[in-house]
N, C-alpha and C positions, 0 to 999 in steps of 0.2 A: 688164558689163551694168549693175552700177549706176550708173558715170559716163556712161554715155548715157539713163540716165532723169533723173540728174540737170541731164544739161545739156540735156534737153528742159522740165522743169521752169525751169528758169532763162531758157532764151528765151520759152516763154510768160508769163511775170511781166516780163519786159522790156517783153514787147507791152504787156502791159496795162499797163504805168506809163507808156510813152511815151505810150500813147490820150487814160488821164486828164492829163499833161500836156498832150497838146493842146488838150483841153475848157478846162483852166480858162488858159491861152495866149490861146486865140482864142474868148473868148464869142461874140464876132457870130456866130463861123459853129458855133457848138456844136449839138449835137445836142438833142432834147428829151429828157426825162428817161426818157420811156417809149423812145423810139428808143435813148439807150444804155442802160438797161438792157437792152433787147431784143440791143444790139450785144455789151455784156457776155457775158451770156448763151450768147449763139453763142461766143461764144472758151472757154467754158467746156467748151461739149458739144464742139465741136472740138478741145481736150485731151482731153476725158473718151476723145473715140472714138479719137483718136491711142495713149492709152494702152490702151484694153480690144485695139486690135491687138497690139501691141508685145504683150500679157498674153496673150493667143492664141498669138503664135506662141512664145513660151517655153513656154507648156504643152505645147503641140502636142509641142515637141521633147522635151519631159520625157517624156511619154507616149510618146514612140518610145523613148526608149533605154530606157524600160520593158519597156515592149512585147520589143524586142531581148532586151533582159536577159533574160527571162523565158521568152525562146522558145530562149533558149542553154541556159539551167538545164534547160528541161523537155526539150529533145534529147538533151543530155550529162550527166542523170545517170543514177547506176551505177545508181539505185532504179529500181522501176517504179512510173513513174506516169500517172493516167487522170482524166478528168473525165465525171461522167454528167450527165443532166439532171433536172427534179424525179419524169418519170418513169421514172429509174435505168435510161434508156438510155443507151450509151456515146456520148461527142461526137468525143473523140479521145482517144488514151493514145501513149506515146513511144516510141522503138526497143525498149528495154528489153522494153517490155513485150508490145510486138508478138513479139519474138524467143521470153519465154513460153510468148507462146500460139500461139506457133509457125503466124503470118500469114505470107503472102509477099508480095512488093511490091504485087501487083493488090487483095489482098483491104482490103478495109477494114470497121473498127471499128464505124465509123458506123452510131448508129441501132440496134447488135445489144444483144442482154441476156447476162447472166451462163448463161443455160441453153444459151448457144450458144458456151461454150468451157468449164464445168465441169462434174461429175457435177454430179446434181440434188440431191443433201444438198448439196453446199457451195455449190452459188448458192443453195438455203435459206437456209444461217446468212452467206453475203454481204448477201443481201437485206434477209434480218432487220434487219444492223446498218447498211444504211442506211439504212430506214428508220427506226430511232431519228435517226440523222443529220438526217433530215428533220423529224420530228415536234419533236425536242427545241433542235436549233440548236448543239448540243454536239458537240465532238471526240472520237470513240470510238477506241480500239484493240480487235486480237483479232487468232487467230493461224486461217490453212487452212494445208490441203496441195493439193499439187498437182503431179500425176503429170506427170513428163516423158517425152518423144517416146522415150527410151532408156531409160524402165521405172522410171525413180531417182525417188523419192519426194522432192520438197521442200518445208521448212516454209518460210511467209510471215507476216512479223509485219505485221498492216498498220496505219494510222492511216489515220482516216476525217474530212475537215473539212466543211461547210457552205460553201458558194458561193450568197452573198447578192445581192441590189440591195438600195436604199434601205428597203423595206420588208418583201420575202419573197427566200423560202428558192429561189432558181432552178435549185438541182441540190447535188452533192457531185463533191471531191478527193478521191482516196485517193491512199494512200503505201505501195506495199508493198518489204520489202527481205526478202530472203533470209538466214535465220537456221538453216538447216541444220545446218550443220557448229558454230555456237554449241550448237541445244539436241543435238546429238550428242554435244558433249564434256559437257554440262550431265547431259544421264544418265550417263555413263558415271560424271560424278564421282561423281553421285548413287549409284548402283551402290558404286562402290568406298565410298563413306563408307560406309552400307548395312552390307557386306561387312565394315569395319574395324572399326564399331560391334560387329557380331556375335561379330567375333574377338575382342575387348575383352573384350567383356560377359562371355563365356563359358572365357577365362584363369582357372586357379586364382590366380592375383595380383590383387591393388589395382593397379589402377593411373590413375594421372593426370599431365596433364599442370599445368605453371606457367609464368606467362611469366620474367623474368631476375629480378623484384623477388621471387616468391616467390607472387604469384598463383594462382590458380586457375583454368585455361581450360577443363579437360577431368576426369570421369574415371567410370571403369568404375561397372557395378553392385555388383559388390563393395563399392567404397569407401562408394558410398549406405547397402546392407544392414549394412558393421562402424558407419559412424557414426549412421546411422539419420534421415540428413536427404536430399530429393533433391538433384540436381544443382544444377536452379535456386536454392538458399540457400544452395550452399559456393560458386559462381562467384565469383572478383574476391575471396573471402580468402587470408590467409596460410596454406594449410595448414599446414605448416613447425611454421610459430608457434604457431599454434594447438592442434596435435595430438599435437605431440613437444615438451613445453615442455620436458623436460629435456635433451634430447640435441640442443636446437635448435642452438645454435653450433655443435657440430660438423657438425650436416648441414649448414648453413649454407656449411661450407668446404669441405663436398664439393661444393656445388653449383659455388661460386665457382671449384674446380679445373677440373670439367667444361666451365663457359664459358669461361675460360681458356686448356685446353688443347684445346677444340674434341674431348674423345674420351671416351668412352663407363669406366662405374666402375664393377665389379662388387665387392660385399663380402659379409659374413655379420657379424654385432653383433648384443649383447644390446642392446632397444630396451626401453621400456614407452611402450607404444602407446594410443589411448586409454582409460588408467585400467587396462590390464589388466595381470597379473605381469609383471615383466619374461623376456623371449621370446628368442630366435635368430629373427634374420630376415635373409631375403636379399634386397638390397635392389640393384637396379641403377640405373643413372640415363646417360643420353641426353643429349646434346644436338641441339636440334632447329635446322635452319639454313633461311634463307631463300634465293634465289634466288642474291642476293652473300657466299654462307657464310658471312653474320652468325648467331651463337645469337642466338635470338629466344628459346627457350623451352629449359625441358629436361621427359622424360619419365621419369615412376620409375617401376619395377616392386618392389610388395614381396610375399614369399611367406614366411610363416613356417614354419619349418625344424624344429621342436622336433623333432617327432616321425626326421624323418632325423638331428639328433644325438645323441636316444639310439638307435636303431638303430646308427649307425655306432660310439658307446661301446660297443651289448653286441658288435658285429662285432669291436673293438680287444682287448676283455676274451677272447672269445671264441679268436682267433687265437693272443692272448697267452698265456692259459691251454692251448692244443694243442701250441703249440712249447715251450712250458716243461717242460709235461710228455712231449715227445720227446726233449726233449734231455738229462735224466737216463739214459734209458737207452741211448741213445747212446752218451753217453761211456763209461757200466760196459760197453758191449759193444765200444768204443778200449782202453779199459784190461784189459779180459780178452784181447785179441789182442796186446795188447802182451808180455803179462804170458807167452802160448802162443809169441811169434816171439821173444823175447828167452831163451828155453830154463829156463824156471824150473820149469817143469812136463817137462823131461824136452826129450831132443833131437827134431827134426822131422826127416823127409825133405824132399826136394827140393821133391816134388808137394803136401806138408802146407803147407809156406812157400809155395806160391807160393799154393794156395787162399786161406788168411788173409789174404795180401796182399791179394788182390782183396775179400776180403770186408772186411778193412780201410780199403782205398779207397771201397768202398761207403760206410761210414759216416763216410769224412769228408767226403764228399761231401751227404752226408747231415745232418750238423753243417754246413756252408757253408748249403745252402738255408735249413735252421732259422734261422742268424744273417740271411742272407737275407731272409729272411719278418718277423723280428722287426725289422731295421733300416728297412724299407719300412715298415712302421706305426710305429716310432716316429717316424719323418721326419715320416711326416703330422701326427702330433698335435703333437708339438714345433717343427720345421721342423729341416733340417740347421743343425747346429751345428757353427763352423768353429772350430777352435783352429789358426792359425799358428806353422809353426816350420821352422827351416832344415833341409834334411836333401837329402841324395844322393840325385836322383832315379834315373839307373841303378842304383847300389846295391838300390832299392825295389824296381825290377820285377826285377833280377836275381834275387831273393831270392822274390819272388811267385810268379818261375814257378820257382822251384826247387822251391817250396813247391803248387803246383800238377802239376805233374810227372808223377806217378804215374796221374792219369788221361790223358795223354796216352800214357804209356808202353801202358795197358792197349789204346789204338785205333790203334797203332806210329805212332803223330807227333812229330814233331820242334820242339822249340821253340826258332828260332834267333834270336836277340837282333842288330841292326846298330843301332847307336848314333854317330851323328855329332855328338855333343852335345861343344863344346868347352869349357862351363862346363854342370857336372852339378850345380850348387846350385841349390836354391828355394825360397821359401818360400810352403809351404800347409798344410793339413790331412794330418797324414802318415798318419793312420790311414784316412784318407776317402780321400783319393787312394790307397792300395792297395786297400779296397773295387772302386773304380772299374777299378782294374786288374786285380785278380783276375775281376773279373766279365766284363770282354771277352775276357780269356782263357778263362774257362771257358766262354763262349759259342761261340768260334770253337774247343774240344777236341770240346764237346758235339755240334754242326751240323757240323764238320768233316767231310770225306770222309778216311776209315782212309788209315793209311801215306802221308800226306801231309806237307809243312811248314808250319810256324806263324811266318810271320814279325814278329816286332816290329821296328818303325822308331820310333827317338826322334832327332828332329833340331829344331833351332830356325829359329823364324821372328818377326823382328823382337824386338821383347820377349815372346813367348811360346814354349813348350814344349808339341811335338807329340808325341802317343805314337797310334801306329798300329799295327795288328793285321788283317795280310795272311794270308788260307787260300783254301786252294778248301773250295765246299761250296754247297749247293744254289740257283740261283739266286732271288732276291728280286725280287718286282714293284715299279712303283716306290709302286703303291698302299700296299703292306705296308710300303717303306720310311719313308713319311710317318709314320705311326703307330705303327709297329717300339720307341718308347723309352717308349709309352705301358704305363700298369699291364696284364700279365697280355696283350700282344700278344708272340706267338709264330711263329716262323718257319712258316707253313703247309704245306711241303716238308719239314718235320723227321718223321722216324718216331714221336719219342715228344714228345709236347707235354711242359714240364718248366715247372709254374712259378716255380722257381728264376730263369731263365732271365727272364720275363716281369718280376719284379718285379727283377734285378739290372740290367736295362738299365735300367728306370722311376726305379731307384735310384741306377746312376751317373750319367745326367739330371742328375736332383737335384743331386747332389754337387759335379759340373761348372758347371753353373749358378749352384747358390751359389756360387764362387770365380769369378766372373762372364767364365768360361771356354767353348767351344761343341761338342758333341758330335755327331758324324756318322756316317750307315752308308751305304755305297754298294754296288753289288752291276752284275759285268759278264754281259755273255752267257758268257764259258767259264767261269762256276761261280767267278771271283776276286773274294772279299768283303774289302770290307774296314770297320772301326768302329776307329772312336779318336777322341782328344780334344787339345782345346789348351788351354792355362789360361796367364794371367799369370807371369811368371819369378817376383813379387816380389806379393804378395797379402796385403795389410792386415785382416783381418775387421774387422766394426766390432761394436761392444758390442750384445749379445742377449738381450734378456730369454728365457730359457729355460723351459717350461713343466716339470711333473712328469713323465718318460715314462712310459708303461703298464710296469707291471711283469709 
């Protein structure tokens, strides 16, 4: 387009310099001054009007692919949209919007008002904001609803513009799109934060959140009520820093484990907290992930505990003090049966020895739960303690149940030992690992069904040592079995709840565990239990700081 205005440009400037060439060529027959300017003149307006065409029909054409463009936009888009005029009646509006307001081909827009396709409150507050529209010459937004043909309520966000000429305001565009299912989710989240706020606030814990540097994004009422500032003044600090200045490094590396290892930290620590005694607190900590399971943040929970660790000291004191004082008379009442079945006081009958016996079995059995009961709380306070050393594992349990024996004898059972152990050395805890084996066996004499057999399986798998303990005896759900090794869970099918029984499973757990070993109980439909454990051939313990146990 430009080389053809320029090469019309360039042959009128040729005219005219050939013309004035002529003039001053041939004076005689020149023109007069008024005749060429007058001729001038005319070659000028004869550009001028060559060009305003050419300037026509470019426009013209611009204005249609406008025109087109616009008439493509206002068919094909997803929005609805409409144009009224200054007296905010409709001119046209688009598919969209026809579909709506639920027109059909015949009907038309043309000329109608908002009272003839909405309840009368919402062509109100329609009205309203176009007449701001009109009055003001300014772009509004605002939101309606509006019931659809199948009952479903939808929101509309609209924007509202002015449609000018040169001087006045000749009507209004609006723009409306459907934002439904946005402000749906928009309550809901509302709702849930609402919801999360509430459960926060109302936790016996502190709790808040930080982002990875140590921040402050979030946190409960509590934390405002201990430190006594609101929210809006601790946001964007280092709590951390700020509030634990002594035990900050450490938190510091519990934090850095959590993002780290992407997993959640629970502990219990003396803390001093701001400015107050030092405390027992339980302190958890979160990690918080984004969409790409990046930790963006983590979340603590703290709860101070004082009051449940002296509880659980006078519980430890308490326990300790009942078994201690059980187990003296105990034993004087081992040692006086002793003293009656070993004939020092004179010979027994048949039916006198056999009484004793039982009533002797009674109290060692009775001595087992005491040691029992004692070793499950010391465990707690101290943690099992492993001392390593080689010794004949067959040997141990031979010996355990030999040493168990007698109460199976009392419920006619049979304890028969199959061992396919072709190297019977190990090295662990010898005194802990018999705990753990006395205990399954006295569990499955205890639960056992009378006159039945007690089978032990010790066999090896891979580098570890299996010791198994096969009876019949009441069936176990698989619910009970989940929980079965926790403190004080008892066979629900047993006649007599025994919590010997409760804490020797919770206890050989323990014991198995620390020797970084795994313990199981399984149970079939015809009443065949079975519980045992595996543990390393060969078990290093590593060096333990040991607490004081409760005496």
């Amino acid at each position: 387009m430009l080389g053809k205005k320029l090469h019309r440009k360039m042959l009128f400037y040729s005219i005219f310099l050939l013309f004035i060439a002529w003039m001053l060529a041939e004076p005689t027959n020149a023109l007069s001054f008024r005749d060429a300017c007058f001729l001038i003149l005319l070659l000028f307006l004869a550009q001028s009007l060559i060009e305003k065409k050419y300037l026509y029909k470019k426009l013209s054409v611009k204005y249609k692919n406008q025109a087109d463009l616009l008439n493509k936009l206002f068919l094909n888009c997803p929005d609805l949209v409409y144009r009224k005029d200054a007296s905010l009646r409709y001119k046209d509006c688009n598919p969209v919007m026809r579909a709506m307001l639920n027109l059909n081909k015949k009907e038309s827009i043309y000329n109608k008002t908002d009272y003839d396709f909405y309840p009368r409150k919402t062509a109100k507050i329609i009205r309203y904001y176009d007449k701001q529209v009109i009055k003001s010459g300014r772009i509004v937004s605002y939101k309606i609803e509006k019931k659809q043909p199948n009952g479903e309520n939808k929101i509309y966000e609209t924007l509202l513009a002015p449609v000018t000429d040169k001087t006045h305001i000749t009507g209004v565009i609006g723009i409306l799109r459907d934002t439904t299912q946005f402000e749906t989710l928009k309550e809901k989240l509302f709702i849930q934060n609402a919801q999360l706020e509430s459960i926060l606030n109302n936790m016996p814990y502190i709790v808040y959140m930080k982002d990875c540097e140590g921040r402050l994004i979030f946190c409960n009422k509590n934390l405002e009520k201990e430190i006594g500032l609101p929210q809006s003044k601790l946001l964007g600090k280092n709590f951390t820093k700020e509030y634990f200045k002594d035990s900050y490094t450490e938190l510091q590396k519990e934090d850095e484990q959590v993002i780290e290892t992407q997993k959640s930290l629970i502990l219990e620590k003396q803390l001093e907290f701001l400015s107050k005694p030092q405390g027992w607190y339980q302190i958890g900590k979160s990690p918080i992930l984004d969409h790409k399971n990046n930790v963006v943040g983590i979340i603590v929970m703290i709860k101070n505990i004082d009051n449940e660790k002296a509880l659980e000291l006078q519980k430890r004191n308490l326990v300790s003090t009942i078994t201690h004082d059980l187990k003296t008379p105990t034993n004087a009442q081992l040692g006086a049966m002793n003293i009656l079945l070993d004939g020092s006081l004179g010979e027994l009958n048949k039916e006198q020895k056999e009484m004793i016996e039982l009533s002797k079995n009674s109290n060692i059995y009775m001595k087992n739960m005491i040691s029992t009961i004692l070793s499950a709380y010391k465990s707690e306070d101290t943690g099992t303690h492993i001392d390593s050393v080689k010794f004949n594992f067959y040997e141990l349990v031979h010996l355990t149940a030999k040493e168990i024996a007698n109460l199976a004898i009392t419920k006619q059972q049979n304890i028969i030992i199959i061992s396919k152990l072709l190297n019977e050395q190990v090295l662990a805890d010898k005194l802990q690992i018999k705990r753990a084996v006395m205990n399954l066996l006295g569990n499955a004499i205890t639960y056992g069904f009378e006159k039945t057999d007690i089978i032990v399986e010790l066999y090896e798998q891979k580098d570890n040592i299996v010791f198994n303990v096969i009876n019949k005896g009441y069936h176990i759900s698989d619910e009970k079995l989940k929980e079965i090794f926790e403190k004080y869970k008892t066979n629900e099918n047993a006649k007599f709840n025994k919590a010997s029984t409760g804490l020797g499973l919770y206890l050989s757990k323990k014991i198995i565990k620390s020797h970084n070993g795994e313990i199981y109980a399984g149970s079939k439909p015809d009443n065949t239990c079975i519980f045992g454990f595996k543990i390393p051939r060969l078990y290093e313990a590593k060096p333990q700081k040991i607490k004081e146990p409760v005496n």
